[in-house]
Structure formats: structure tokens, C-alpha cells
C-alpha positions in Angstrom: -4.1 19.6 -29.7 -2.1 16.3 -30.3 -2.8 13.3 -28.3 -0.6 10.8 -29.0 -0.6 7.1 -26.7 3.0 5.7 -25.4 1.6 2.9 -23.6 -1.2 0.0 -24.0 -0.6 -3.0 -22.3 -3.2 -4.3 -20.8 -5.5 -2.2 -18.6 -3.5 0.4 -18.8 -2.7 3.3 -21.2 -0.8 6.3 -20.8 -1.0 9.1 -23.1 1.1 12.3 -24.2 -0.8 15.3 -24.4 0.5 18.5 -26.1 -2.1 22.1 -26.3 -1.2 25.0 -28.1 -0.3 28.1 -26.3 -2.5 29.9 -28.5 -5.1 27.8 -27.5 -4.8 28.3 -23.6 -4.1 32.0 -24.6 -7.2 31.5 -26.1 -9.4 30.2 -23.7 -7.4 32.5 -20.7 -8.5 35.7 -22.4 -12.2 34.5 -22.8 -12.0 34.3 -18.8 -10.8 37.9 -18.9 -13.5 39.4 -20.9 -15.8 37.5 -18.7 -14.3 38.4 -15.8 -14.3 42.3 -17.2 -17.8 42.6 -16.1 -17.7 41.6 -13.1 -14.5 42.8 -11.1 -14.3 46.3 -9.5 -11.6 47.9 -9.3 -10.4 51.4 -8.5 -10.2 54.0 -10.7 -12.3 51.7 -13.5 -15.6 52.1 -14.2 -17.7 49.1 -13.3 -17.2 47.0 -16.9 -14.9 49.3 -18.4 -11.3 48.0 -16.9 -9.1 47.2 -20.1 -8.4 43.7 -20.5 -4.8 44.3 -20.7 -4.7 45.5 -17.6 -6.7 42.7 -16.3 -4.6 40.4 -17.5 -1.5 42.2 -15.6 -3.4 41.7 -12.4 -4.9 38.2 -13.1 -3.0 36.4 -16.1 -1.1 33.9 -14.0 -4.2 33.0 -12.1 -6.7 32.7 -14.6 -4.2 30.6 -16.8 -3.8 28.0 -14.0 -7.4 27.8 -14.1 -7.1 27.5 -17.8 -4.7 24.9 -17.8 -6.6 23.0 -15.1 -9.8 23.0 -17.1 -8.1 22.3 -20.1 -6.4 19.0 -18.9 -9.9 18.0 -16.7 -11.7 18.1 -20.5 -9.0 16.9 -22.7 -9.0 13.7 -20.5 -12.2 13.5 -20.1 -12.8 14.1 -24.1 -9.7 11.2 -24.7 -11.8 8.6 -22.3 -15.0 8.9 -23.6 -13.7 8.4 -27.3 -12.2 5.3 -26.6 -14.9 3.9 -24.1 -13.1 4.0 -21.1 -14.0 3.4 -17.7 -11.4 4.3 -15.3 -10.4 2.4 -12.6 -9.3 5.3 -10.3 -8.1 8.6 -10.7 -6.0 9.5 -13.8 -2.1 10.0 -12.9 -1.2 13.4 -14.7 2.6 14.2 -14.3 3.1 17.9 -15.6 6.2 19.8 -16.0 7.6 20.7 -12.3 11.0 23.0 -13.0 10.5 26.7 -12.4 11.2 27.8 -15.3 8.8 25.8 -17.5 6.1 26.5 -14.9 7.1 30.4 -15.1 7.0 29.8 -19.3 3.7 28.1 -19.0 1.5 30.6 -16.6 2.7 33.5 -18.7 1.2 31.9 -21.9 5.0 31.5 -23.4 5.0 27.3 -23.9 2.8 25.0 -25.3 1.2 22.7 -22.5 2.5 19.7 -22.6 1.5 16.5 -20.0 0.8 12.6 -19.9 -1.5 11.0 -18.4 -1.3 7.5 -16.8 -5.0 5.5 -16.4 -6.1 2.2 -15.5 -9.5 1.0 -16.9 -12.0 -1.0 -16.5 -12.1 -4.3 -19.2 -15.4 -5.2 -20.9 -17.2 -7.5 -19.4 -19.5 -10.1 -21.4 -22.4 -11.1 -19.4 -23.6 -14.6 -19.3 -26.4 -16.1 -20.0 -28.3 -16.1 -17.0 -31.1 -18.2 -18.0 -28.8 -21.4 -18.1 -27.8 -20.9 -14.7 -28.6 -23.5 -12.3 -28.6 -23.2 -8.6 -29.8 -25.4 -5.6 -32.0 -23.7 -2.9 -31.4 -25.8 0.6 -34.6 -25.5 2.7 -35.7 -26.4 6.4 -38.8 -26.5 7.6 -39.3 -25.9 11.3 -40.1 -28.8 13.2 -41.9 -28.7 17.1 -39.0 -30.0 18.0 -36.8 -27.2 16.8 -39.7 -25.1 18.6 -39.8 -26.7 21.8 -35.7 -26.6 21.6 -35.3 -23.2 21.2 -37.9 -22.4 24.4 -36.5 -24.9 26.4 -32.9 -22.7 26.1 -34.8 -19.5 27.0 -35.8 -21.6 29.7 -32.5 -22.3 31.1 -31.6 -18.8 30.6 -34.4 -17.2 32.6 -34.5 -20.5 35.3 -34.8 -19.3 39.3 -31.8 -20.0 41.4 -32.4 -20.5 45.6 -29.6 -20.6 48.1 -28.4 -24.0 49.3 -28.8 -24.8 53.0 -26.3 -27.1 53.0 -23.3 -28.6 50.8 -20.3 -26.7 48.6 -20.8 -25.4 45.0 -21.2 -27.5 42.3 -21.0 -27.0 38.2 -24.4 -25.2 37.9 -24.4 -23.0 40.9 -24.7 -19.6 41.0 -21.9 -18.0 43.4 -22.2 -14.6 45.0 -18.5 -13.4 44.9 -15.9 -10.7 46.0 -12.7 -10.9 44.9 -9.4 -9.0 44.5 -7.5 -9.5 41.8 -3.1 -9.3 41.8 -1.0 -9.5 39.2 3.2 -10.3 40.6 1.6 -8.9 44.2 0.6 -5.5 42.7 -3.4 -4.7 42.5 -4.5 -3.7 39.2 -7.1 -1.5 37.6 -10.5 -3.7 36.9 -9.1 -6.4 39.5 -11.8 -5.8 42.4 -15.7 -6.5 42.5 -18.2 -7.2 45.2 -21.5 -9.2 44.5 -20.5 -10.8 41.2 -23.1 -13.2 40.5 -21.4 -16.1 38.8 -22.9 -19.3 37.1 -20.3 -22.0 37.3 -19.6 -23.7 33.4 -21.3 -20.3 32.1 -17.6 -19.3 30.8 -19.0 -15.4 32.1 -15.0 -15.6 33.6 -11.7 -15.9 32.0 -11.0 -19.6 31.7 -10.2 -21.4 34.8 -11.8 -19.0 37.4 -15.1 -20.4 37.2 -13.8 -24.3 38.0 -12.0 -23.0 41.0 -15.2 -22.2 42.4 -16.4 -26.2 42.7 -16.4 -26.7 45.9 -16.3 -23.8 47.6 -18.4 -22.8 50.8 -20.3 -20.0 52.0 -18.4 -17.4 53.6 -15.3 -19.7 52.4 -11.6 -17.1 50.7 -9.7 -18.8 48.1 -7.0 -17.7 46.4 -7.9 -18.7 42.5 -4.6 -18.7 40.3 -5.6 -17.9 36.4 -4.0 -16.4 33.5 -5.3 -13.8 31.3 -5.7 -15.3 27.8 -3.5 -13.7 24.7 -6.3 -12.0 22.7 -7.5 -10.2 26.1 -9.0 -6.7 25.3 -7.0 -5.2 27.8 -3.1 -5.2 26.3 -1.9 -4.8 30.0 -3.7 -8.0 31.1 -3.4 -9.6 28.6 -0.8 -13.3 29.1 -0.6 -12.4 32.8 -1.0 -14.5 35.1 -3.0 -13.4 38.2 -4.3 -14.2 41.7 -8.0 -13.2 43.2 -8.4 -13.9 46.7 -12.2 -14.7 46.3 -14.8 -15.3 48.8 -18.3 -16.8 48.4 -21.1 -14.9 50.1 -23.8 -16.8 49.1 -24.5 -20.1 46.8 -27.3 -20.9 45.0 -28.8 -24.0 43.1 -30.5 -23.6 40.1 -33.9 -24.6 39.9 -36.3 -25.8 37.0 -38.4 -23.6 34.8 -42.1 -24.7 34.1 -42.7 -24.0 30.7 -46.2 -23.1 30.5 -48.7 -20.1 30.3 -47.1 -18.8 33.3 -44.1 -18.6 32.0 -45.1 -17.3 28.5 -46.6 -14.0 30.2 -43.5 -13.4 32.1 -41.9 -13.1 28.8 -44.5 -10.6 27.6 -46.9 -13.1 25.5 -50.3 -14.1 26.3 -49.8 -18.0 26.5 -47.2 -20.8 25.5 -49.2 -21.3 22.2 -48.3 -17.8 21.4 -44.7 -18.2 22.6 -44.7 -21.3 20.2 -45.7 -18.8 17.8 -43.1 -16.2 18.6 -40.4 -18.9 18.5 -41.4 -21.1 15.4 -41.4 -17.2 13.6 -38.0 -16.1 15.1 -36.5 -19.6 13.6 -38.2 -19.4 10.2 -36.5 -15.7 10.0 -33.1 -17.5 10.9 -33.6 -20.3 8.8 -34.6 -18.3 5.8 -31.6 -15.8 6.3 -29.3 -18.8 6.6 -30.8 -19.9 3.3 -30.7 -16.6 1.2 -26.9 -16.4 2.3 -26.2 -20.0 0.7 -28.3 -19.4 -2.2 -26.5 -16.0 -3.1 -23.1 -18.0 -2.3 -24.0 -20.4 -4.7 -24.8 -17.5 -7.3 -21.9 -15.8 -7.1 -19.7 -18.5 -7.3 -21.4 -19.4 -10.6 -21.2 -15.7 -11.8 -17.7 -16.2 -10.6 -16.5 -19.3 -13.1 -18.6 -17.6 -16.3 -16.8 -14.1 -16.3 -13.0 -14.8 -16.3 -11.0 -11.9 -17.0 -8.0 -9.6 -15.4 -9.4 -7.4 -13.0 -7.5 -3.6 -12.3 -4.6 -4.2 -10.4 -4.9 -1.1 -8.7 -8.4 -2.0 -7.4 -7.2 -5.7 -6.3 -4.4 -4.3 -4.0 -6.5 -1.7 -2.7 -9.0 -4.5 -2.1 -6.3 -6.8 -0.7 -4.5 -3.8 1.8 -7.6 -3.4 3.1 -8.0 -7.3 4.0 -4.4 -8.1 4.7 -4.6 -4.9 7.5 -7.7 -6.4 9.1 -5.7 -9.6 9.8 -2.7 -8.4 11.0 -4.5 -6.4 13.2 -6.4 -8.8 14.4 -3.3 -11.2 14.3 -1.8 -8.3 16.9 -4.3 -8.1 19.1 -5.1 -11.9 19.6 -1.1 -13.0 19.8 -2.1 -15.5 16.9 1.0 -16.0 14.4 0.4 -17.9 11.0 2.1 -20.9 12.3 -0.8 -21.1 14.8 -2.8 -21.7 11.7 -1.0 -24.3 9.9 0.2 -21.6 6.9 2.5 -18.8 6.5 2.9 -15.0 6.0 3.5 -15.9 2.0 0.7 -18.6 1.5 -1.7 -16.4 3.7 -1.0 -13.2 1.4 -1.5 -15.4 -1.6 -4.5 -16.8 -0.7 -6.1 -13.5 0.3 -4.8 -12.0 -3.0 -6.7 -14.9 -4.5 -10.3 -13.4 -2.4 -9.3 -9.9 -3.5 -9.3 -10.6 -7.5 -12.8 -12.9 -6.4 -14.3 -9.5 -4.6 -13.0 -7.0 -7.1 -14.3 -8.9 -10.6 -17.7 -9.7 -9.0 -17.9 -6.1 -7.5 -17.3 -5.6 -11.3 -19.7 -8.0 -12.5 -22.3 -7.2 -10.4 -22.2 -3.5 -11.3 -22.1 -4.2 -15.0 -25.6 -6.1 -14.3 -26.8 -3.3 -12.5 -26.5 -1.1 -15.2 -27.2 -2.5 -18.3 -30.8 -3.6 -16.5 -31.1 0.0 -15.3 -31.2 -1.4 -11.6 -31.5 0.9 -8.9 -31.6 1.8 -5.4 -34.0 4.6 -4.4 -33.5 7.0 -1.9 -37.0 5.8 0.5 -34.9 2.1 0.4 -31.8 3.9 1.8 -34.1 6.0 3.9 -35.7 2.6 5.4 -32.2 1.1 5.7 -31.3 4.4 8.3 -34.3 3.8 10.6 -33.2 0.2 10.8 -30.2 1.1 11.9 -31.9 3.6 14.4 -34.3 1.0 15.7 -31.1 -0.9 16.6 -30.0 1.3 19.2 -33.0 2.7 20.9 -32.7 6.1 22.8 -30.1 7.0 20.0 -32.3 7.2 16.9 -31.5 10.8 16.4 -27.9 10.5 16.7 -27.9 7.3 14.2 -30.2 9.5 12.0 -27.9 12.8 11.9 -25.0 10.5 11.2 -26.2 9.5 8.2 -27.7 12.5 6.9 -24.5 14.1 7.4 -22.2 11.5 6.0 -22.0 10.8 2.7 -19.5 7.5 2.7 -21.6 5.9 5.3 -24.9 6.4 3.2 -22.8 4.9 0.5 -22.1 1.8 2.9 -25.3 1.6 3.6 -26.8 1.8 -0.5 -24.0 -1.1 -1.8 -24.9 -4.0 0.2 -29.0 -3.2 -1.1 -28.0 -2.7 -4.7 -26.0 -5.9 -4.4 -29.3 -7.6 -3.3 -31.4 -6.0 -6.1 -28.9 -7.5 -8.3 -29.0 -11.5 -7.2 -32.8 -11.2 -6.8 -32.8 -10.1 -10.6 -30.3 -12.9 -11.6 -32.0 -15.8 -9.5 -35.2 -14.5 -11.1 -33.6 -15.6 -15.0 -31.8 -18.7 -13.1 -32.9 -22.1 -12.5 -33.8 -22.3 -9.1 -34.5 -25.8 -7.8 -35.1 -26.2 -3.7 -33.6 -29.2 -1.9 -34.7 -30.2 1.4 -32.1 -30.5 4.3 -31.6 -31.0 7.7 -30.4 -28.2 9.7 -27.1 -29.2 10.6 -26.5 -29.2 6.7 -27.8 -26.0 6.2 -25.4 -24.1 8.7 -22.6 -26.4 8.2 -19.6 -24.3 7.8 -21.3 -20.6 7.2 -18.9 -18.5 8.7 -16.2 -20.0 6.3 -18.5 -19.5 3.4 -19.6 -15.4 4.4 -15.7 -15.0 4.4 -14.9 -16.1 1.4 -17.6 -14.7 -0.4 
């Protein structure tokens, strides 16, 4: 066998590969005497068909199989000598006229193929142990407490119907309408007894003001327009008239917040709703807090392991991006000029994210396994029944899905190994917590839980 390498630039290699035909001959008449004992065919004596003969009825087959088990553990032998990591798949380009097929299966030509790869670089870890990162922490105040029950307040508050007097911002309106779009009804366009809370926002914008002022038993004819992004593409931009009328208006009225209250929610008194709330806030808080800490990480593993990540792996990474925002792009109506850039600077700047995501993917995984970390099968086992518990009368369904589905077990095992992994790097960094108010704390998270 001769393995000779015709190119090295970079990540990537290719590699001319040329095998004996003696050697496949070889290795195809080793499958024959094998396969000797265990065809039956008739007029043979089970074991005792001549190999010759074999080989008339099953050469050409058995030296495809040769051939591909020959290239699978040549390349395999050529990567493992050189401490290669692949990328992706191997690109093997073999000889495709008839002819030299014809040659080949009958054992006549040497094989002769190249292989194209792109690898993985080596990646020196940092020191961990000089990395610094700030911990933001909130404690919860009674005031955060006594904030967050009066808004369950407001959302569970009694409404009564007005005797007298038109409907104001705050009312609840008992409606029917019917809906046109240029005269013509249209699917979804009717309702009777819609219970709307005027400056809720339950209703495309503009329907819900039209409402101020309106009596019981009073028809309007509300004129709105469907907004861009709409989920229905038919509906979307329209504009559209609902003849509505109010059959009954209602004032809101004020919740006490007391014991009373607390058992209507399930709980045995307000202290234990205080309870329930301060608990529910220090969950939110602390979740907020992980995701800035493990921001902060990665950036820092970011600047400390600089190098060129597979360019196969970045576009894949970037494709997968770019055709989330265009189709989101599509479906809103948005264009790049409604965001101050354009289609150029957008791809560049999500190019930029794909490199981030693909060498601390990289990183991350090189951590991982030089400290043997792990993720055990109970920990994706406890991940599924999360999942299940989120969508109650559907646990089984949730639960067959993932025990069939291999890829979707994988989703579910990444984002808990990437954990494992910043736990074991905060626990060799310098963690230092810094008090801050809340504001601070959520300030601009959904920018940061993109970019990351």
C-alpha cells in the first residue's frame, strides 16, 4: 500500500491512496473461503462448493465489499497515525468510468483513491486557575415579594358590571364581532362572548382603544390592520373592519391580599404565599445569575484559545443561523434596513457568532475529555421526565419520543454536558460575587443568551 499526501494547508489534507490488486485479491478470496462454509447451493455439498466456482457467482460482490473495507481501514489506519480528529466525513473520490470500475471488481487494477479531510486543530487549554470571573447576586427583598403578589393580584382581580357610564381603559367588555376584510368575511373573523380587558393588548393593536367609550348593547364598526409578522400569511398587513357590539361592561375591582386570597390560590395563608413567591423569585434570580456567570466564562475561555476553527463546521454552524433569520425575517416582513444594517454586515456579523460557537463547542469538548467528564444515562433519563412533567397528560408520548429518537436524546445530553463542563471550570476559577440591584442583573439578557 502507498499513501502518499498532495495537500496540507491548513486544516486540511488530502491524500492519494494506491492498494495492490494482489492485496484486495487477497483479502476477497479470504471472504470466499469463509463464505465456503456457509452458502448452500445446489448440487454442492454443504462446505464443499469449490472456491472457484464461488468466486464466479460472488467475485464482483465480495470485492466491493473488499474494496469498501479496505478504504474504511486504510483511512482510518492514515488518521490515527497522524492524530487526527476529523471534522466531518472524509471526501473519498474513486475512479467512476466503466471500464476502470469493470477492471477493479474483477481484481484486474490496483485500487487507487484520494481522500479529502478536514480536522480538528489542537487545542492548548488554559490555565484555569488564573481565571477571574465576577458573580452578580440579588438578594430578594419584601418588596420584590410583595411586588410579584401584588401582579398575581391584578391578574386574578373580580370584575362587576357597571350600572351606569361607557367603558373605560381597565374595563372588561363582553363582545361579538364580525370581522371584514375589503367587504368579504374571513375565516377566524367572527366570535360571540369575547371577554376583553381594555389596555391588556389580548387584541391586535388598536381594537382594544376603540372600545373606550362604548355602551352596553352599543355596534361599532372598529377599523384595524393586521400587523406584518401576523401568524396568519392571509391576514397578515390587511386592513379590516369588525362591526362589534358590547353586551356587557364591567369594572374591575380590588383584590384583598390576605389569607383569603392565599387559599384561593391553593396555599394555606399569605405567609405561605410569601413563601411561595420569595422561592419562585430566588429560582429566577439564581437562573438569571448562572446564565451571566457562564457568559462571563465563556467569553474568558473565548479570548485564551485563539485559533482557526474547521471551516466546514463554521458554515454549517452559520447556514443553520443565517436560515433562522431569514425565516424569521419572512415571516415578520422585517428587512435589514429596519434594523439599521445590511444583508452583508448581518452575514458578517453572524459569521463572527458562528466561529465564537464552533471553537468553544470545540473548547468545551476538549475539557470534557481530557477530565474524563461525563454525562450518565439516569441524568439524561431525569432530563426526559422533565420534559414529560412539562406537558401533563402527554408524559408517555414525550417519553416514547425520546426513547425512540436518538438525535433528540442527543439534544437533550449537550446542553447537560456543557453544564458539567463550566461547573468544573468555575470550580479551578476565581469566583468573586458582587452585589447588584436587579435592574443590573437582567439588563440586556436576551442580547447576551444570543450571542453566547
Amino acid at each position: 500500500m502507498q499513501v502518499t499526501e498532495t495537500l496540507n494547508e491548513g486544516l486540511k489534507h488530502e491524500f492519494k491512496i494506491s492498494v495492490p490488486a494482489s492485496d484486495l485479491d487477497a483479502k476477497a478470496g479470504a471472504k470466499l473461503v469463509d463464505l465456503k462454509d456457509k452458502v448452500r447451493l445446489n448440487g454442492f455439498r454443504p462446505g464443499k462448493v469449490p472456491v472457484a466456482h464461488l468466486k464466479k457467482i460472488y467475485g464482483r460482490s465480495v470485492m466491493a465489499e473488499t474494496i469498501d473495507q479496505t478504504i474504511s481501514d486504510t483511512n482510518r489506519q492514515i488518521f490515527e497515525d497522524r492524530g487526527f480528529r476529523l471534522a466531518g466525513e472524509p471526501k473519498i473520490t474513486m475512479p467512476t468510468e466503466k471500464d476502470q470500475v469493470e477492471e477493479l471488481l474483477s481484481g484486474k487494477t490496483d485500487l487507487t483513491y484520494t481522500v479529502a479531510i478536514e480536522v480538528v486543530p489542537q487545542i492548548q487549554l488554559a490555565d484555569f486557575k488564573s481565571f477571574s470571573v465576577e458573580k452578580p447576586v440579588v438578594d430578594v427583598s419584601d418588596a420584590d415579594v410583595d411586588d410579584a403578589i401584588k401582579r398575581i393580584a391584578e391578574g386574578s382581580r373580580p370584575y362587576s358590571a357597571k350600572t351606569e357610564g361607557a367603558a373605560e381603559k381597565g374595563d372588561r367588555v363582553t363582545i361579538s364581532f364580525k370581522g371584514t376584510i375589503n367587504g368579504e368575511a374571513f375565516e377566524g373573523g367572527t366570535g360571540e362572548g369575547i371577554q376583553v380587558v381594555i389596555g391588556a393588548g389580548q387584541f391586535i393593536p388598536g381594537f382594544e382603544e376603540q372600545l373606550i367609550g362604548i355602551g352596553t348593547g352599543e355596534t361599532r364598526t372598529l377599523k384595524v390592520g393586521f400587523p406584518k409578522n401576523y401568524l396568519n400569511d392571509k391576514l397578515a398587513g390587511q386592513p379590516a373592519e369588525f362591526e362589534t357590539t358590547a353586551t356587557l361592561i364591567e369594572a374591575p375591582g380590588e383584590t384583598t391580599i390576605d389569607d383569603e386570597f392565599a387559599k384561593t390560590l391553593g396555599l394555606e395563608s399569605l405567609d405561605k404565599l410569601k413563601e411561595a413567591a420569595r422561592e419562585r423569585l430566588t429560582a429566577e434570580f439564581a437562573g438569571a445569575t448562572r446564565q451571566k456567570v457562564k457568559r462571563a466564562l465563556l467569553d474568558r475561555l473565548d479570548e485564551s484559545h485563539k485559533f482557526e476553527a474547521p471551516p466546514s463546521l463554521v458554515a454549517e454552524e452559520f447556514n443553520l443561523m443565517w436560515n433562522s433569520i431569514k425565516a424569521e425575517m419572512d415571516s415578520t416582513g422585517k428587512s435589514f434596513a429596519d434594523e439599521n444594517t445590511t444583508e452583508d454586515a448581518a452575514k458578517e456579523e453572524y459569521h463572527k457568532i458562528a466561529d465564537r460557537r464552533v471553537r468553544l463547542g470545540l473548547v468545551l469538548s476538549e475539557i470534557g475529555e481530557k477530565n474524563k467528564i461525563t454525562v450518565t444515562d439516569d441524568e439524561v433519563s431525569r432530563a426526559v421526565i422533565e420534559r414529560a412533567r412539562q406537558m401533563p397528560g402527554r408524559e408517555k408520548e414525550v417519553w416514547d419520543y425520546y426513547r425512540s429518537n436518538a438525535q433528540a436524546l442527543a439534544q437533550l445530553r449537550a446542553p447537560i454536558y456543557e453544564d458539567k463542563v463550566v461547573d468544573f471550570v468555575l470550580e479551578l476559577a476565581n469566583v468573586t460575587e458582587k452585589k447588584v440591584s436587579k435592574e443590573e442583573l437582567f439588563k440586556d439578557e436576551d442580547a447576551e443568551q444570543t450571542a453566547a
